[in-house]
C-alpha positions, 0 to 999 in steps of 0.5 A: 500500500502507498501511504500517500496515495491520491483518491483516483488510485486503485481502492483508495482508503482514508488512513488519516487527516491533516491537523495543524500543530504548533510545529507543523501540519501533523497526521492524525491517523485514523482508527478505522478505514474510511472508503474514499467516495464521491460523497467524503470529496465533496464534504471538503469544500474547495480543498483538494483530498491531499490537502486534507487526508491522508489516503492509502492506495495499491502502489502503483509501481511503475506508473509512479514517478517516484518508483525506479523499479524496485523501491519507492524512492520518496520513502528513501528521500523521507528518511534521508532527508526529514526529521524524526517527529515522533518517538513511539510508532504511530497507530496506522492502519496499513503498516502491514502492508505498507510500502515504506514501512516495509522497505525503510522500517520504523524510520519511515514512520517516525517521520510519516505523522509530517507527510502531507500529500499536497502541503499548503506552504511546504518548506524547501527542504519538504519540497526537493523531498517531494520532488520526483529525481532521476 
């Protein structure tokens, strides 16, 4: 599962939403799968869904621009290049299956609580993270 999905990939889930913190824009995870409807899009008004939610959805490998092939190389870039913000690992839904989780460990989730799909202000350093490289 991608942990940072878009509502228009395959079986997309609600797995959190965006809380804004003292420190930052944070996740808070859900306790239970959400379905990703017409019905939930709407209720956010002009906002997009990555704005607001976090959504989980089958990775799309190859269709990803941040998949070289064999790993998710944004999950790489998060731990390389974001801070830890959380000591314990966060309640989430999908960590079983989760695409970062299995490939970078605990440290991609003690970064994860800060990754917003689609930030309203991103920091520099959020940006080149996001950014898909060669």
């Amino acid at each position: 599962m991608c942990p940072s999905a878009q509502p228009g990939m395959a079986n997309p889930r609600l797995i959190g939403v965006v809380t804004h913190e003292a420190d930052g824009p944070r996740i808070a995870y859900l306790a239970e799968q959400v379905p990703v409807t017409d019905e939930l899009l709407v209720q956010i008004g002009p906002a997009t869904p990555s704005q607001v939610f976090r959504i989980a959805a089958h990775c799309e490998e190859k269709r990803c621009t941040h998949f070289n092939g064999t790993k998710c190389k944004l999950a790489s870039r998060i731990v390389e290049a974001l801070p830890v913000v959380v000591d314990e690992l966060p309640h989430c839904l999908i960590r079983s299956s989760c695409r970062w989780y299995t490939q970078e460990g605990k440290e991609a989730c003690f970064r994860c609580p800060q990754v917003i799909t689609q930030p309203l202000d991103p920091t520099p350093q959020y940006e080149r993270v996001a950014m898909p490289q060669d």
